[in-house]
Structures are given as C-alpha cells and as structure tokens.
PDB file of N, CA, C and O in Angstrom:
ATOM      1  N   UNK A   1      12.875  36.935-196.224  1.00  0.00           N
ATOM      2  CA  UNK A   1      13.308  36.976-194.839  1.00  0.00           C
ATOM      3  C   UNK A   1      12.210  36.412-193.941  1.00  0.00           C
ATOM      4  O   UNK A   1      11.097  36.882-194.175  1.00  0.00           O
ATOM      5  N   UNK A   2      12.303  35.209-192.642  1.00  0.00           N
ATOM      6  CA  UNK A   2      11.553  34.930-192.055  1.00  0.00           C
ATOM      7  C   UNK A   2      11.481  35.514-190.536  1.00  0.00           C
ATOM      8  O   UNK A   2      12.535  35.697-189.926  1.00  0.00           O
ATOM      9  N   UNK A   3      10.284  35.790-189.962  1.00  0.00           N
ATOM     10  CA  UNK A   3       9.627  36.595-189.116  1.00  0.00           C
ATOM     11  C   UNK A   3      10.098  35.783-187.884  1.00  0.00           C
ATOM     12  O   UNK A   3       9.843  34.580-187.835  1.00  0.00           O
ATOM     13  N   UNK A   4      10.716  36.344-186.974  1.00  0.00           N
ATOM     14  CA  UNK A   4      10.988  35.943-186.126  1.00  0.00           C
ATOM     15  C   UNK A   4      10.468  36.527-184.466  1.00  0.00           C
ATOM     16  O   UNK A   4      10.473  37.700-184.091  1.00  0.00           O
ATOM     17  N   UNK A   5      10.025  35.260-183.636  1.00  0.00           N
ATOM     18  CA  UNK A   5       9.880  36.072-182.175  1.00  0.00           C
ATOM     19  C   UNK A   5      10.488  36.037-181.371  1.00  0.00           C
ATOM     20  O   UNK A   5      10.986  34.913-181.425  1.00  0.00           O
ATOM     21  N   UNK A   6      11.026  36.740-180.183  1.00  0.00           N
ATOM     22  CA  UNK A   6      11.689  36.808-179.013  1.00  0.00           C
ATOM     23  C   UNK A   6      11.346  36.612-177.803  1.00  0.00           C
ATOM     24  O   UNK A   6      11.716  37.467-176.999  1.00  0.00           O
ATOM     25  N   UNK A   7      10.651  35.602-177.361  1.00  0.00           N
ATOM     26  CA  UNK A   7      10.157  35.478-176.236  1.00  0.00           C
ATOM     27  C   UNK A   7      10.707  35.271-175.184  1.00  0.00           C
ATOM     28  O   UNK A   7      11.933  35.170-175.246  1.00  0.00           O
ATOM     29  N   UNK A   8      10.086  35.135-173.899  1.00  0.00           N
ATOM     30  CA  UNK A   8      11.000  35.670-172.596  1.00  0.00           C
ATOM     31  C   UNK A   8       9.146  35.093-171.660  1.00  0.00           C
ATOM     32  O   UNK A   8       7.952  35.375-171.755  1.00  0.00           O
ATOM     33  N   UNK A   9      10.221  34.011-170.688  1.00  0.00           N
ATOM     34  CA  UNK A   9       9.321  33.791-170.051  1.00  0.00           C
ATOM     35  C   UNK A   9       9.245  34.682-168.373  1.00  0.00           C
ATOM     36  O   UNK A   9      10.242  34.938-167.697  1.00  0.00           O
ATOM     37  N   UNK A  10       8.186  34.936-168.096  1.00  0.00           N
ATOM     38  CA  UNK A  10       8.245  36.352-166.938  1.00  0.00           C
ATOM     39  C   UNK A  10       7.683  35.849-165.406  1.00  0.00           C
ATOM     40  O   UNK A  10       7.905  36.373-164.315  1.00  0.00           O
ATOM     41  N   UNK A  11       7.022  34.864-165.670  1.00  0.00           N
ATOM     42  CA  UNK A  11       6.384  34.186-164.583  1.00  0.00           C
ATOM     43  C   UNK A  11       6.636  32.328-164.304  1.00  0.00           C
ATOM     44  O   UNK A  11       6.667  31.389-165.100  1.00  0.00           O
ATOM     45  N   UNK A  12       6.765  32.391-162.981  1.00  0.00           N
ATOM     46  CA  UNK A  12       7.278  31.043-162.295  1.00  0.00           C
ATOM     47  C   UNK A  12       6.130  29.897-163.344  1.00  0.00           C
ATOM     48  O   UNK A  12       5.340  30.352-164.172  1.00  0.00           O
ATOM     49  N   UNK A  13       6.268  28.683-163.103  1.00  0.00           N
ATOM     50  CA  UNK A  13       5.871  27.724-163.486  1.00  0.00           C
ATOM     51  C   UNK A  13       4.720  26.922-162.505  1.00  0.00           C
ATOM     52  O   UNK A  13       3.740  26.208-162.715  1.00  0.00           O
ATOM     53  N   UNK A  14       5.533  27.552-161.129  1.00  0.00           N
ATOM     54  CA  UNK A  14       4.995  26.966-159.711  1.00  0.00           C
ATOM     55  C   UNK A  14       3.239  26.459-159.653  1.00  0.00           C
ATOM     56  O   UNK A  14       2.331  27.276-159.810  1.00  0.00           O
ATOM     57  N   UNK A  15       3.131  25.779-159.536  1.00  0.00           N
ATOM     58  CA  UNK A  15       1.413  25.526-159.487  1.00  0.00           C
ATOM     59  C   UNK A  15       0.793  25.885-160.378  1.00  0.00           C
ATOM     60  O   UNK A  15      -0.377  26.174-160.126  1.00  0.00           O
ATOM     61  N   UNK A  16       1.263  26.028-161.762  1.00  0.00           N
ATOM     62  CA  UNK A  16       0.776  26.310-162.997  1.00  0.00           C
ATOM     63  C   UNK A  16       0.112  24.507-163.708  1.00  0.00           C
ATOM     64  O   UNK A  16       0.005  23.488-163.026  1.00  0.00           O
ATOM     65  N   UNK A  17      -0.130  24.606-164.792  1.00  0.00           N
ATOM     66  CA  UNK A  17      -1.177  23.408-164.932  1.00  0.00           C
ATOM     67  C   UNK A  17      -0.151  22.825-166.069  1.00  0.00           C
ATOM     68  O   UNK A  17       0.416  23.556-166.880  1.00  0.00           O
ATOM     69  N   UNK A  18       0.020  21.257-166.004  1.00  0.00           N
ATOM     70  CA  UNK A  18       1.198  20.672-166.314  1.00  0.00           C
ATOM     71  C   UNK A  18       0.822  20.722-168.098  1.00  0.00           C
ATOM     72  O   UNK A  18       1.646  20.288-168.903  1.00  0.00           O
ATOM     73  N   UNK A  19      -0.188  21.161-168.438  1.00  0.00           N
ATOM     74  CA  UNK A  19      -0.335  21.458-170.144  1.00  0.00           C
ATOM     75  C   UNK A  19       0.651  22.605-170.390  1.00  0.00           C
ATOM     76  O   UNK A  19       1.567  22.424-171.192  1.00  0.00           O
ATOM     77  N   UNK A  20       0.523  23.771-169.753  1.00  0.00           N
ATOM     78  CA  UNK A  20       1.401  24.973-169.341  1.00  0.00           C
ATOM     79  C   UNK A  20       2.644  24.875-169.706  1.00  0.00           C
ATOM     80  O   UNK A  20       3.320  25.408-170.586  1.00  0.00           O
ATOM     81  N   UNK A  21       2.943  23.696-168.454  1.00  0.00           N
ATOM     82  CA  UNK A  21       4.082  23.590-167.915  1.00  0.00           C
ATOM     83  C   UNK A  21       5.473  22.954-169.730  1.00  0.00           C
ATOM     84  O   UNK A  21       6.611  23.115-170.170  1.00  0.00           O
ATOM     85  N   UNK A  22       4.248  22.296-170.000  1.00  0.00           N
ATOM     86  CA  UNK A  22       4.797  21.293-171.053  1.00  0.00           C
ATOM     87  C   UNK A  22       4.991  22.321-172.265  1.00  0.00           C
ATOM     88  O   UNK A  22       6.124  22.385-172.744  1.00  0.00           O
ATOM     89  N   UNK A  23       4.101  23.037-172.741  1.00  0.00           N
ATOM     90  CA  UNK A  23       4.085  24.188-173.698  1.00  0.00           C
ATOM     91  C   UNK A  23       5.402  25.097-173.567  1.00  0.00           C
ATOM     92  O   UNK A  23       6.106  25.295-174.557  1.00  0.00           O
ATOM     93  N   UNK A  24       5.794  25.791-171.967  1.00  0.00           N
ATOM     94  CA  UNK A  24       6.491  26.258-172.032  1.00  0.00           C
ATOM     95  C   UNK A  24       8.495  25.372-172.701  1.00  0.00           C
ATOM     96  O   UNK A  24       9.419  25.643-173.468  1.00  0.00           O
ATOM     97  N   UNK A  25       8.074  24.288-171.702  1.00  0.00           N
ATOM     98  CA  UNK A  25       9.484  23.267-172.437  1.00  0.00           C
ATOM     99  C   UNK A  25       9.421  23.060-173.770  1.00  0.00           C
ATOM    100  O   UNK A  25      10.545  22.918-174.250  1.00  0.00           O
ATOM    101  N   UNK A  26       8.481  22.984-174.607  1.00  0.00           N
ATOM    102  CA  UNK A  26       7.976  22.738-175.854  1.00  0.00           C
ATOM    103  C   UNK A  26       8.571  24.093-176.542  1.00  0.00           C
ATOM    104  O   UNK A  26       9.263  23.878-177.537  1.00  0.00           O
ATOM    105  N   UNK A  27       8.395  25.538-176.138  1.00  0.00           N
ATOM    106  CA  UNK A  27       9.080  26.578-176.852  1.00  0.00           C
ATOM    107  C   UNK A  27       9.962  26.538-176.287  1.00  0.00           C
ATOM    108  O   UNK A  27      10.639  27.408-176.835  1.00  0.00           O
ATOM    109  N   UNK A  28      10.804  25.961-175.158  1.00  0.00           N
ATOM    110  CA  UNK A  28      12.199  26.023-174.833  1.00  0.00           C
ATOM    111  C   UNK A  28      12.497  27.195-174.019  1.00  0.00           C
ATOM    112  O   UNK A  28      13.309  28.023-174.434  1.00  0.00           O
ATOM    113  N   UNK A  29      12.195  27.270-173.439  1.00  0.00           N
ATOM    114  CA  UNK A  29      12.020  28.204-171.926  1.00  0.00           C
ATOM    115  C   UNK A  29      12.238  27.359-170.728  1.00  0.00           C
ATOM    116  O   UNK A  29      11.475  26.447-170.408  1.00  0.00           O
ATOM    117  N   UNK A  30      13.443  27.737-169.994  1.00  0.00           N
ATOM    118  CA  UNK A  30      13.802  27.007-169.015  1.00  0.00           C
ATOM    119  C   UNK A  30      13.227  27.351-167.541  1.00  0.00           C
ATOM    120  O   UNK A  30      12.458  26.714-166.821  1.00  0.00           O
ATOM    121  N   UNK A  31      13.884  28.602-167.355  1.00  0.00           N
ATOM    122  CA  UNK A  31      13.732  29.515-166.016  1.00  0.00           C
ATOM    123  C   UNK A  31      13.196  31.186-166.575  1.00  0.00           C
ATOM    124  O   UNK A  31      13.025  31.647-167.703  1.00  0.00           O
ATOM    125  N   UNK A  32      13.060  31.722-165.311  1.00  0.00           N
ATOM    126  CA  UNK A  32      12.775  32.848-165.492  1.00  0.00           C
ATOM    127  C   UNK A  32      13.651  33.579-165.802  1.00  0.00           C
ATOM    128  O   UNK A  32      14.820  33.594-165.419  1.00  0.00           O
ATOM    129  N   UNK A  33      12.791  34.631-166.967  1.00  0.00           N
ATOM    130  CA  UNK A  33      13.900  35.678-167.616  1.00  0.00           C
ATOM    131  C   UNK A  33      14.701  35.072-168.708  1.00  0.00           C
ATOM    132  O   UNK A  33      15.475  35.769-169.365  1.00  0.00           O
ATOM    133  N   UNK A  34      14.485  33.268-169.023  1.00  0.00           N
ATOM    134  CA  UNK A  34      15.132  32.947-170.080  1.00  0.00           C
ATOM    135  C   UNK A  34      14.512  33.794-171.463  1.00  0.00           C
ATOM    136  O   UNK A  34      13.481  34.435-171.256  1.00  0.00           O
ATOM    137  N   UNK A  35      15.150  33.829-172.999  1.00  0.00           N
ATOM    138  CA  UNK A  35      14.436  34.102-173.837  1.00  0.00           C
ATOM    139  C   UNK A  35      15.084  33.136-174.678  1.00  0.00           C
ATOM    140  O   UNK A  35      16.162  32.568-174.499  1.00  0.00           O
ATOM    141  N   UNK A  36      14.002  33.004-175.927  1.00  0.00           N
ATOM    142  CA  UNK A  36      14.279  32.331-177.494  1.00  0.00           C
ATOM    143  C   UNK A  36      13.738  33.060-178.355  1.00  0.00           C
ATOM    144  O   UNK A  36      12.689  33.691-178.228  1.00  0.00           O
ATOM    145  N   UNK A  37      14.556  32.994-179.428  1.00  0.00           N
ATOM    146  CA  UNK A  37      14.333  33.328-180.761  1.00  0.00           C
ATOM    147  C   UNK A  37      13.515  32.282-181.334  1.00  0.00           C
ATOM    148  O   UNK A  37      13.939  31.135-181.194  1.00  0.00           O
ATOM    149  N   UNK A  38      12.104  32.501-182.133  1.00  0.00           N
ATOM    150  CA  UNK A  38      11.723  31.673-182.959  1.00  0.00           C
ATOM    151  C   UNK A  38      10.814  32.011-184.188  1.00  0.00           C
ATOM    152  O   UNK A  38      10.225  33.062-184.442  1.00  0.00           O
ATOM    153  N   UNK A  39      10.849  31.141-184.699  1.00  0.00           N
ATOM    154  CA  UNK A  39      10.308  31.733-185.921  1.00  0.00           C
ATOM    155  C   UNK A  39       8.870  31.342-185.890  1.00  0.00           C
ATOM    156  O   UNK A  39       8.321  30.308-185.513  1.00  0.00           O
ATOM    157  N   UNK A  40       8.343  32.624-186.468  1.00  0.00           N
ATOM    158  CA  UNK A  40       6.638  33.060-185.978  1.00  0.00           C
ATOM    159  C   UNK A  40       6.362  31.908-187.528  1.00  0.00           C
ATOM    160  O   UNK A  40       6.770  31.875-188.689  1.00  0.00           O
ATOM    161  N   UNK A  41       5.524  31.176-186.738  1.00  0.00           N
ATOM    162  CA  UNK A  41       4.335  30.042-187.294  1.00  0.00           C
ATOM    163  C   UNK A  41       3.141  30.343-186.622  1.00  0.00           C
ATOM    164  O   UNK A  41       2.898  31.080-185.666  1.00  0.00           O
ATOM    165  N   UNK A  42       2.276  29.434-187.502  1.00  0.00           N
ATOM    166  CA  UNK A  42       1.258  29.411-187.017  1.00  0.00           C
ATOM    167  C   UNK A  42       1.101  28.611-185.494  1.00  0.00           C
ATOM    168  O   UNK A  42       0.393  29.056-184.591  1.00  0.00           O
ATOM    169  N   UNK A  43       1.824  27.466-185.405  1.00  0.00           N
ATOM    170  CA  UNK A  43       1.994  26.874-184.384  1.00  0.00           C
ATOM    171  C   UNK A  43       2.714  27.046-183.147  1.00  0.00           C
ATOM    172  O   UNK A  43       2.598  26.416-182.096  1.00  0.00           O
ATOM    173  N   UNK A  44       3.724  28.312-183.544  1.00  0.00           N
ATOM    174  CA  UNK A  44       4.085  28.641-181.765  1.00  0.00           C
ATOM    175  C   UNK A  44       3.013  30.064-181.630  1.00  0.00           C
ATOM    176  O   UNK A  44       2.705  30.561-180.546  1.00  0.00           O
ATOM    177  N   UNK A  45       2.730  30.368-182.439  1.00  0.00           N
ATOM    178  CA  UNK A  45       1.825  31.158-181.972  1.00  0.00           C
ATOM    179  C   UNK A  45       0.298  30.651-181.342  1.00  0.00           C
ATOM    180  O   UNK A  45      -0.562  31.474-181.027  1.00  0.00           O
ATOM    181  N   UNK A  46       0.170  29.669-181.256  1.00  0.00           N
ATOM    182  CA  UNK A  46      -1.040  28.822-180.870  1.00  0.00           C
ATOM    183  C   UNK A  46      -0.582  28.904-179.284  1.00  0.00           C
ATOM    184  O   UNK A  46      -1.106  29.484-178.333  1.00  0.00           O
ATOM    185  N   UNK A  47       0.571  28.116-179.378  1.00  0.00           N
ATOM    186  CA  UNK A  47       1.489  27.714-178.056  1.00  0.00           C
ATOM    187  C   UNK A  47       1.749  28.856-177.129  1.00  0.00           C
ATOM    188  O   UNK A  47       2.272  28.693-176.027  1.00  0.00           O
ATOM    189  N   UNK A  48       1.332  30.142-177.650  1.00  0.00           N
ATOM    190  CA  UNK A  48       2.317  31.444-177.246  1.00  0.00           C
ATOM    191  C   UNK A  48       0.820  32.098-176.834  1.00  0.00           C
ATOM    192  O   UNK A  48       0.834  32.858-175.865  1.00  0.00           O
ATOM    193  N   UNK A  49      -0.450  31.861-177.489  1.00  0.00           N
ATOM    194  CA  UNK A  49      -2.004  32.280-177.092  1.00  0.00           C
ATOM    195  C   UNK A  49      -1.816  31.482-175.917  1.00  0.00           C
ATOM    196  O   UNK A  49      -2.027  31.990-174.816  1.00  0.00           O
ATOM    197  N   UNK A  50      -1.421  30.222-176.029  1.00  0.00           N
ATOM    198  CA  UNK A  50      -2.297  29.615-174.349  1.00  0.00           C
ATOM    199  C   UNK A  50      -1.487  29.726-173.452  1.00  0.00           C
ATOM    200  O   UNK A  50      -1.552  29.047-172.427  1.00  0.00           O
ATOM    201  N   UNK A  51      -0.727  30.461-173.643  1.00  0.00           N
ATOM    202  CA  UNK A  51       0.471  30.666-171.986  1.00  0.00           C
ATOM    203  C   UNK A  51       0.568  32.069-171.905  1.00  0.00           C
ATOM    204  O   UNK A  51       1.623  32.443-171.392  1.00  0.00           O
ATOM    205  N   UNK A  52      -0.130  32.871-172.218  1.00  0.00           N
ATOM    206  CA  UNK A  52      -0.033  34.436-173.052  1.00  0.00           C
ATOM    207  C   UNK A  52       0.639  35.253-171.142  1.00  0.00           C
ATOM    208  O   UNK A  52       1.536  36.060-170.897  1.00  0.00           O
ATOM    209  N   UNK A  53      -0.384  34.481-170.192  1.00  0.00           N
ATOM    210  CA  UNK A  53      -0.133  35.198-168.709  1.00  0.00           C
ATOM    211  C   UNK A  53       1.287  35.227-168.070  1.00  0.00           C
ATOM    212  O   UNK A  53       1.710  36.121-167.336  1.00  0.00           O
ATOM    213  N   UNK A  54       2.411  33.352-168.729  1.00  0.00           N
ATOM    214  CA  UNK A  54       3.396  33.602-168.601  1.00  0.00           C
ATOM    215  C   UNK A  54       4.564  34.232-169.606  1.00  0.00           C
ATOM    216  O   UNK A  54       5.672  34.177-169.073  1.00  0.00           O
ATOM    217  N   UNK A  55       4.570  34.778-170.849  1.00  0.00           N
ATOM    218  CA  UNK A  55       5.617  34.926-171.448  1.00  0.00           C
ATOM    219  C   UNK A  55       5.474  36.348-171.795  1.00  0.00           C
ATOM    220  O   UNK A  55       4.351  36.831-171.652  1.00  0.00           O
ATOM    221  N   UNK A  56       6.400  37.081-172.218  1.00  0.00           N
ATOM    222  CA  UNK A  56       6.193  38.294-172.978  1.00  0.00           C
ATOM    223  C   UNK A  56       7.215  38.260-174.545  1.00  0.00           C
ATOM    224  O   UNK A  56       8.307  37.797-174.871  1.00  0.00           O
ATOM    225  N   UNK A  57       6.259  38.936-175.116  1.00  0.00           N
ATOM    226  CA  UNK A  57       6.952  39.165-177.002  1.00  0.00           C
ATOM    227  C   UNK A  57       8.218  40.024-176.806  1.00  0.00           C
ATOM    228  O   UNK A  57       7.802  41.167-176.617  1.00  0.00           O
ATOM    229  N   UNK A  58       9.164  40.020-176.774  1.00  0.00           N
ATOM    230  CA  UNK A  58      10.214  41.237-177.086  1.00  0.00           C
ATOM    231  C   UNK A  58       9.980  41.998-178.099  1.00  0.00           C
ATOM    232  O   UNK A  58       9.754  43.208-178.118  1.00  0.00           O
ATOM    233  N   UNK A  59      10.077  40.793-179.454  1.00  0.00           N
ATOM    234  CA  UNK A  59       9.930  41.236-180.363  1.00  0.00           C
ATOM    235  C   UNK A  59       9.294  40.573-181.613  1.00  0.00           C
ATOM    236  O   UNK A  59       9.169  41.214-182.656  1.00  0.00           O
TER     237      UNK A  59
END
C-alpha cells in the first residue's frame, strides 16, 4: 500500500515569492482551502519543506 498526503493550502499566494508561487502549482493547489491527495515521495516532500508556512498536512 502507498503512503499518501492530503494537503490543503491555508494561506494566500499574494506577495509570496514566485519560487513559492510555482511549487504551490507544481503540487496542484489552486486557491485557498483547495486540497490534494498525493503520494508521499521524497520529492513532494522537499516541495512541501519549502512552502511549509503556506500548506497544512491533513493527513
């Protein structure tokens, strides 16, 4: 069975820094309060350390 995360982005984008900005489209987070399912890698978890202020883990 593969490990999956639930993320949920919690904070605006607004004047955030366009690396940010791109990371968040990159895990597929549109607007606020969107969430995705994804499967825990090593690499969205990289993606998920450097935006840590906008998103939260559900699960």
């Amino acid at each position: 069975m593969k490990k999956i995360l639930k993320i949920q982005l919690i904070k605006s984008l607004i004047g955030k820094k366009n690396t940010h900005r791109a990371i968040i489209r990159g895990l597929g987070l549109k607007r606020i309060n969107s969430v995705r399912v994804l499967n825990d890698t090593s690499s969205i978890r990289g993606m998920i350390n450097k935006v840590s202020y906008l998103v939260k883990i559900l699960s």
